[in-house]
C-alpha positions as CSV (number, residue, x, y, z in Angstrom):
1,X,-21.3,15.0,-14.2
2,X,-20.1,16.5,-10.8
3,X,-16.7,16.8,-10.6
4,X,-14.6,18.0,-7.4
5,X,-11.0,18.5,-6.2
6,X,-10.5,18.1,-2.8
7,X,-7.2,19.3,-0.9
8,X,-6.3,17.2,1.8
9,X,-3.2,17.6,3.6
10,X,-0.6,17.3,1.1
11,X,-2.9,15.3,-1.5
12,X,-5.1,16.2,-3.6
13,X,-8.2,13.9,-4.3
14,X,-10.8,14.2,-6.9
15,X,-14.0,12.7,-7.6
16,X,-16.1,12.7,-10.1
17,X,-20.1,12.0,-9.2
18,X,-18.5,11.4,-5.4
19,X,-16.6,8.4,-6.5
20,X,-12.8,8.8,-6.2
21,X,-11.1,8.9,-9.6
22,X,-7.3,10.4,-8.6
23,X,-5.1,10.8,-5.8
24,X,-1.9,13.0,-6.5
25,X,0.6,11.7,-4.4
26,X,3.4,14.0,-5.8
27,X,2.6,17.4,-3.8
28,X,4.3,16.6,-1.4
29,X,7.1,17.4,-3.6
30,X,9.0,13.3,-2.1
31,X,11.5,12.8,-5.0
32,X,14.5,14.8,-3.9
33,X,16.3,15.4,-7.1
34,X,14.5,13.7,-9.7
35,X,10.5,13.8,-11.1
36,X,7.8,12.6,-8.9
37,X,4.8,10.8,-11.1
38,X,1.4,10.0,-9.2
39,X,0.6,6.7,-10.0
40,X,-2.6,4.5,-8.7
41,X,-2.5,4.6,-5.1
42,X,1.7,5.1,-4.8
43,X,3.9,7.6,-7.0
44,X,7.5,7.0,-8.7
45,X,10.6,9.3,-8.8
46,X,12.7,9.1,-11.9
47,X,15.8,10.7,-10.8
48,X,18.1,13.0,-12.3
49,X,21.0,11.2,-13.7
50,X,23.2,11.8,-10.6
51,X,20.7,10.8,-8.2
52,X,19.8,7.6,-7.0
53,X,17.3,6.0,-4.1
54,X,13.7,5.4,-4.0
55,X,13.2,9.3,-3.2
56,X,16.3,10.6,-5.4
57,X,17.4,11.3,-2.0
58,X,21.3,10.3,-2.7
59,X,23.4,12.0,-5.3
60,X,27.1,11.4,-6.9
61,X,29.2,14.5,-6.8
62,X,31.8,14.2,-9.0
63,X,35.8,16.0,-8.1
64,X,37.2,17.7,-11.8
C-alpha cells in the first residue's frame, strides 16, 4: 500500500494507492474561538461556550 500526504495550500490531502482518502480542512485554523473538526469534504467548529457563529467568530463578553 502507498500512502502519501500532500500539502496544498492550507489543506492537506492524502491518498492512499493515488486515490484520495482525506482532506483536512481545519489547517487553516477557520473556527475563531472554538474546535475546528475536518469532516468529509466541509469541517465543523464547536465553539467555546461564549462563542457563537458558523466560524466561532462572535463572542459574549460578560460586565462583573
Amino acid at each position: 500500500m502507498f500512502y502519501e500526504a500532500l500539502k496544498f495550500h492550507d489543506i492537506t490531502i492524502v491518498t492512499v494507492n493515488n486515490i484520495i482518502v482525506k482532506i483536512h480542512e481545519c489547517l487553516s485554523s477557520p473556527c475563531v474561538h472554538g474546535t475546528c473538526v475536518s469532516l468529509v469534504n466541509k469541517y465543523e467548529c464547536r465553539c467555546s461556550w461564549d462563542a457563537f457563529g458558523v466560524n466561532c467568530e462572535y463572542y459574549l463578553k460578560l460586565k462583573v
